[in-house]
C-alpha positions as CSV (number, residue, x, y, z in Angstrom):
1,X,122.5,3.7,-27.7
2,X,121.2,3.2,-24.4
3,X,123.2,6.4,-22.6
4,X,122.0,8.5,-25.5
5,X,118.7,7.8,-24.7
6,X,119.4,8.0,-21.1
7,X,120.5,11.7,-22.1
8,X,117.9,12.3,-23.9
9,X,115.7,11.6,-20.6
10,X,117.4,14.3,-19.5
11,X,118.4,12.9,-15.6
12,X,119.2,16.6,-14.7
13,X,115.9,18.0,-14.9
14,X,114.5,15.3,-12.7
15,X,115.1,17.5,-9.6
16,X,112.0,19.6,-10.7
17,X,110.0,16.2,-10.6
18,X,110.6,16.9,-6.2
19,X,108.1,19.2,-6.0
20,X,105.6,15.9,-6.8
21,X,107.0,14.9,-2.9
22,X,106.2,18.7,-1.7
23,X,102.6,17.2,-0.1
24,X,104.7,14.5,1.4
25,X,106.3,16.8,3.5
26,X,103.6,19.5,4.5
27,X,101.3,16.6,4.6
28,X,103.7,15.5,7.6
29,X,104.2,12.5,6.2
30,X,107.6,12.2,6.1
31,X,108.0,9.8,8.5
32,X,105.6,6.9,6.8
33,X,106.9,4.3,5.2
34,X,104.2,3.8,2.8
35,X,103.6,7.4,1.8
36,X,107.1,7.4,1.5
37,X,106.5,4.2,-1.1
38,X,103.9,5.9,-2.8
39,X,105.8,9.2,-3.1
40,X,108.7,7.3,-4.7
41,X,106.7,5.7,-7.1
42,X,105.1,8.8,-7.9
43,X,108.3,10.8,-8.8
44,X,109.8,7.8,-11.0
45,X,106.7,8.0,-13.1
46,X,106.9,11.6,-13.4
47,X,110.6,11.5,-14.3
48,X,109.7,8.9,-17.0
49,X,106.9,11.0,-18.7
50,X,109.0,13.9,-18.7
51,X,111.7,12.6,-20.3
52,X,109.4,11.2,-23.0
53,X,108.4,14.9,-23.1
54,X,111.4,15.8,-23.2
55,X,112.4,13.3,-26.3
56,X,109.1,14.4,-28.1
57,X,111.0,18.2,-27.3
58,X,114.1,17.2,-28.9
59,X,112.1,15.3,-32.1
60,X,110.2,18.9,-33.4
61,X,113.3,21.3,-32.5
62,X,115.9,19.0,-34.0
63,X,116.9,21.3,-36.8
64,X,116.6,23.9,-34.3
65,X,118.9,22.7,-32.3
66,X,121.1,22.1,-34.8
67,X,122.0,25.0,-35.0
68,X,122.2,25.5,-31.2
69,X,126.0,26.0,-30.3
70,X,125.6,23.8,-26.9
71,X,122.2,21.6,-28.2
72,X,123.6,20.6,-31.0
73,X,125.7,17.9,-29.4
74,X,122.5,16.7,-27.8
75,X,122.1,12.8,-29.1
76,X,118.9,13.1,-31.4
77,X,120.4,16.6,-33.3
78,X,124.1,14.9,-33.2
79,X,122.7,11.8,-34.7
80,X,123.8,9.4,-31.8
81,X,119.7,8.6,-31.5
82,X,118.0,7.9,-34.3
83,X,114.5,9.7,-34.2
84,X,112.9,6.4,-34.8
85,X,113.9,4.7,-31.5
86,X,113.1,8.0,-29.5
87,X,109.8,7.8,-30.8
88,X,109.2,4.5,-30.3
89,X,110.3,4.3,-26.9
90,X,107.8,7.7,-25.9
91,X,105.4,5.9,-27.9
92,X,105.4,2.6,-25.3
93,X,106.3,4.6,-22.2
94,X,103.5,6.9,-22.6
95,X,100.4,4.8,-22.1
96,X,102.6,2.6,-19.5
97,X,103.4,5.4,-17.1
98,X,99.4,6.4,-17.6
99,X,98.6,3.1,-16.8
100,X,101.0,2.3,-13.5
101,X,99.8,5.8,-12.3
102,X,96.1,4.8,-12.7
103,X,97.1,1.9,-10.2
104,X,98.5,4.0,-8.0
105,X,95.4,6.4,-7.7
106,X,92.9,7.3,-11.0
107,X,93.2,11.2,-9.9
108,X,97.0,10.9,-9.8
109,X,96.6,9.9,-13.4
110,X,94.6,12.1,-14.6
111,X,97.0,14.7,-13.9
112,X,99.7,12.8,-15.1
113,X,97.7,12.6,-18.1
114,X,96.8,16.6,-17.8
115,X,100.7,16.8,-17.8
116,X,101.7,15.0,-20.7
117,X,98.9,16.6,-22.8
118,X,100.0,20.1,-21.5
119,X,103.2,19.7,-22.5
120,X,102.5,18.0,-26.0
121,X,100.6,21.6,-26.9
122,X,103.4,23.4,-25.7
123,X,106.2,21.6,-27.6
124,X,104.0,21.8,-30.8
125,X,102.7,25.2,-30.8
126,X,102.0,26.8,-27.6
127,X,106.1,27.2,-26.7
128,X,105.9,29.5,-29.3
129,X,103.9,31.7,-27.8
130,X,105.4,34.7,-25.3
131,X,104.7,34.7,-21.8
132,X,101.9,32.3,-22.0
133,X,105.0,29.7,-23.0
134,X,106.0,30.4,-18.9
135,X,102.5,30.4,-17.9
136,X,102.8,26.7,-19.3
137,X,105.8,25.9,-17.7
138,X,104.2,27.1,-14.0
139,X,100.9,25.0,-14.6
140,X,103.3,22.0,-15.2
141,X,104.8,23.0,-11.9
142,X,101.1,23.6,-9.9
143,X,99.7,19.8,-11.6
144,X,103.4,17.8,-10.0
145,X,102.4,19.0,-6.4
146,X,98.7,18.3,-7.2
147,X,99.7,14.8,-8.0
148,X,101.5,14.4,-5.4
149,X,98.8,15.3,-3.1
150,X,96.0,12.8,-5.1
151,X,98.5,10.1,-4.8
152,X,98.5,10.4,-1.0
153,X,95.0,11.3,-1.0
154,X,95.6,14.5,0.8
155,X,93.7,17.7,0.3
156,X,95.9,20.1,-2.1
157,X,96.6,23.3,0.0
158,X,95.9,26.4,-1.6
159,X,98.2,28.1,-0.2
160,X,101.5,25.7,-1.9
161,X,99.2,25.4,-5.1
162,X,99.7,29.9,-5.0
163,X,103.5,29.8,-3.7
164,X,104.3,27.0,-6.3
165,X,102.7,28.6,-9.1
166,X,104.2,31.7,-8.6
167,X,107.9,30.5,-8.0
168,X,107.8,28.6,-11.2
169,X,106.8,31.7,-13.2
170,X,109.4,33.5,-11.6
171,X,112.1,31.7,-12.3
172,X,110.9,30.7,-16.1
173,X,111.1,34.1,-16.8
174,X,114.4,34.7,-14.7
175,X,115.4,31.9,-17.7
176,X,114.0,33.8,-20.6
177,X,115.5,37.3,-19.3
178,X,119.1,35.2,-19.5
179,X,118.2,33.3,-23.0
180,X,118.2,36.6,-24.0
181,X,120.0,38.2,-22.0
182,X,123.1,36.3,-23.4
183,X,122.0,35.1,-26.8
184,X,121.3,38.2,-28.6
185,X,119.6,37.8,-32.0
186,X,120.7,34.4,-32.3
187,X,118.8,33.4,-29.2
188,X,115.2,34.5,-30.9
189,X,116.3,32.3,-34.0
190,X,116.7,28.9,-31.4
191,X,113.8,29.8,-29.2
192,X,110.7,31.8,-31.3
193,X,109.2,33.6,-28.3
194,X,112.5,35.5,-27.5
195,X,111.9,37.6,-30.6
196,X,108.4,39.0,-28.8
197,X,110.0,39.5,-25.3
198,X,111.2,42.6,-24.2
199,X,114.3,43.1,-21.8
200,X,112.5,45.8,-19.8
201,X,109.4,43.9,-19.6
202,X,111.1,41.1,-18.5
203,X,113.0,43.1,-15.5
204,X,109.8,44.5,-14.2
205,X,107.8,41.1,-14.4
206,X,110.4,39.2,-12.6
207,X,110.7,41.6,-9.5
208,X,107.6,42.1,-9.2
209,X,107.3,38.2,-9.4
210,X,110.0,38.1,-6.8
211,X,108.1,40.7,-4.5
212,X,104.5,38.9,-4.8
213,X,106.2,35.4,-4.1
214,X,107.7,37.0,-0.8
215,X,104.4,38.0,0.3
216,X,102.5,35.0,-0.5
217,X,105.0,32.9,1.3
218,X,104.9,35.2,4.4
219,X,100.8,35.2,4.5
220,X,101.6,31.6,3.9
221,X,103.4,30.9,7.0
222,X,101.5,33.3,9.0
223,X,98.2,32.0,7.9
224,X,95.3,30.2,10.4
225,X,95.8,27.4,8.0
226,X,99.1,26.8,9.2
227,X,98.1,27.6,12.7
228,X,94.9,24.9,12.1
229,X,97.1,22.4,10.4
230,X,100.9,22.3,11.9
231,X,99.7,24.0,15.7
232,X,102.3,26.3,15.2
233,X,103.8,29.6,14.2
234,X,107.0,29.3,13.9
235,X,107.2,28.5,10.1
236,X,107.3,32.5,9.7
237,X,111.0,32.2,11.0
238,X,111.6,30.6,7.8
239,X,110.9,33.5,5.2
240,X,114.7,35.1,5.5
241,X,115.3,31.6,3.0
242,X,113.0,32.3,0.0
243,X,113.9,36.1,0.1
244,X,118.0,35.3,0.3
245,X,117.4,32.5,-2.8
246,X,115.1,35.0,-4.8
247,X,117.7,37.3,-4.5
248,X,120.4,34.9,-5.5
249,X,118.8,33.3,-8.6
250,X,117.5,37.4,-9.9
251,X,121.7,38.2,-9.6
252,X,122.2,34.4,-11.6
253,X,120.2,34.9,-14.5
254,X,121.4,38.4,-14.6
255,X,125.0,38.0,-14.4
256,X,125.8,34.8,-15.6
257,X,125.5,35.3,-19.4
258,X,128.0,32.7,-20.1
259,X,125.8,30.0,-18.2
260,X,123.5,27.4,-20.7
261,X,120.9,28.0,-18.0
262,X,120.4,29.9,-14.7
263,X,118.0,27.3,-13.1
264,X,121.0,24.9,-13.9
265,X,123.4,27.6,-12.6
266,X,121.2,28.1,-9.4
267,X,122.1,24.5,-8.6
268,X,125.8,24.5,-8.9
269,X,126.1,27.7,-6.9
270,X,127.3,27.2,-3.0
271,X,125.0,30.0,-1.6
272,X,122.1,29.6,-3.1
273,X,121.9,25.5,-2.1
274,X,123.6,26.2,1.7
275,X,120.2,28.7,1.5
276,X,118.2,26.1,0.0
277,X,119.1,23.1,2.5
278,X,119.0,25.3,5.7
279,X,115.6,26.5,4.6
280,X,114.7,22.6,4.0
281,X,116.1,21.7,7.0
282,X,114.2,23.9,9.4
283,X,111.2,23.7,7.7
284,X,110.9,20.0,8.6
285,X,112.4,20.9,12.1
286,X,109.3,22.8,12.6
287,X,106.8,20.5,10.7
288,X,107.5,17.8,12.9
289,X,107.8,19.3,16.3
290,X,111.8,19.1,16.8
291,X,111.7,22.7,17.0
């Protein structure tokens, strides 16, 4: 019982809970002990309220998924969690994560709270619901780096608020061009909003995504801002990364049909995480003055 609800959680998706630590880092941080405390706790709690989300996900599709090829061997449609106990445990952890958060900063909580509530109106409605369903998705993205910022008390920067945002709606609609990309009909009968998206329209939004993200990122890194904040230039040496990894995850979701999902694929793919971990790497060479 307890590793079915462990799957449930969903301990794979926590990876997109990191961008909760992105203020850490640009907030040079890094090398604090108690920021790095604070960060910690901030990501665990995160991970928690999104794997009650993702229990309340599994609750409303589980006929759906049912009839999912791959979801329906997830434990709630298989029957290895009884909806009950799901329910009941979102229904404690819930107002417990709310209330550690509030502890940790009241602003932090809030937008845990803003989270939670975003993503209840998407699992019960609002996912059905084209392109504003990825709109969702991104805002969920913009309010974990928000909250990562309140719980260190440092000033959200505009400029990763814009970059975030935009990355997450490119690649939530990288993963709708694949859903149905390789799902055909079937696809629009397991997710709703596949049956108003258009392949076409889906090609042109998500290079043009691709193209705006570049630019942001390099007014981003060639920005006073960065000059003011990090004394230095040198972060535009950096934009060869998100241009190579944009380009990776576009040929993913486009070529990788037989993948469940290209954001999963993206991480199980040698290139595009050598990219990501040299880009990581000299980013926080250059944050902190090594380079």
């Amino acid at each position: 019982m307890l590793v079915a609800l462990l799957k449930t959680l969903r301990p794979r998706q926590w990876i997109k809970n990191l961008f909760v630590a992105v203020p850490l880092m640009f907030g040079q941080k890094l090398d604090d002990p108690v920021s790095l405390m604070i960060t910690a706790g901030a990501v665990a709690l995160f991970c928690m309220i999104s794997g009650c989300v993702y229990i309340l996900n599994d609750l409303v599709d589980v006929e759906k998924d049912r009839a999912h090829p791959v979801k329906r061997n997830r434990p709630i449609p298989s029957g290895q969690l009884p909806p009950p106990i799901a329910r009941g445990f979102a229904v404690v952890m819930v107002p417990l994560c709310l209330g550690l958060g509030y502890f940790l900063e009241p602003k932090y909580a809030l937008t845990l709270g803003a989270y939670f509530g975003l993503n209840l109106a998407y699992s019960f409605r609002l996912k059905n619901v084209a392109y504003l369903d990825v709109l969702l998705i991104a805002t969920g993205f913009i309010l974990r780096v928000l909250a990562g910022a309140f719980a260190l008390t440092l000033p959200p920067s505009p400029w990763l608020l814009a970059c975030t945002g935009l990355l997450a709606m490119f690649l939530g609609f990288g993963k709708r061009a694949h859903e149905l990309g390789s799902g055909g009909e079937a696809a629009s009968k397991q997710r709703e909003a596949l049956a108003r998206y258009r392949p076409d329209a889906l090609r042109w939004i998500l290079h043009t995504l691709a193209v705006i993200t570049v630019v942001v990122y390099v007014l981003y890194t060639r920005s006073e801002h960065v000059a003011e904040i990090f004394g230095t230039d040198k972060l535009q040496y950096t934009v060869i990364f998100p241009i190579v990894g944009i380009l990776r995850f576009i040929h993913l979701a486009t070529t990788r049909h037989e993948a469940e999902s290209p954001t999963e694929e993206m991480l199980k793919d040698p290139l595009f995480m050598i990219n990501f971990v040299l880009w990581l790497g000299l980013t926080a060479a250059i944050l902190y003055g090594i380079l």
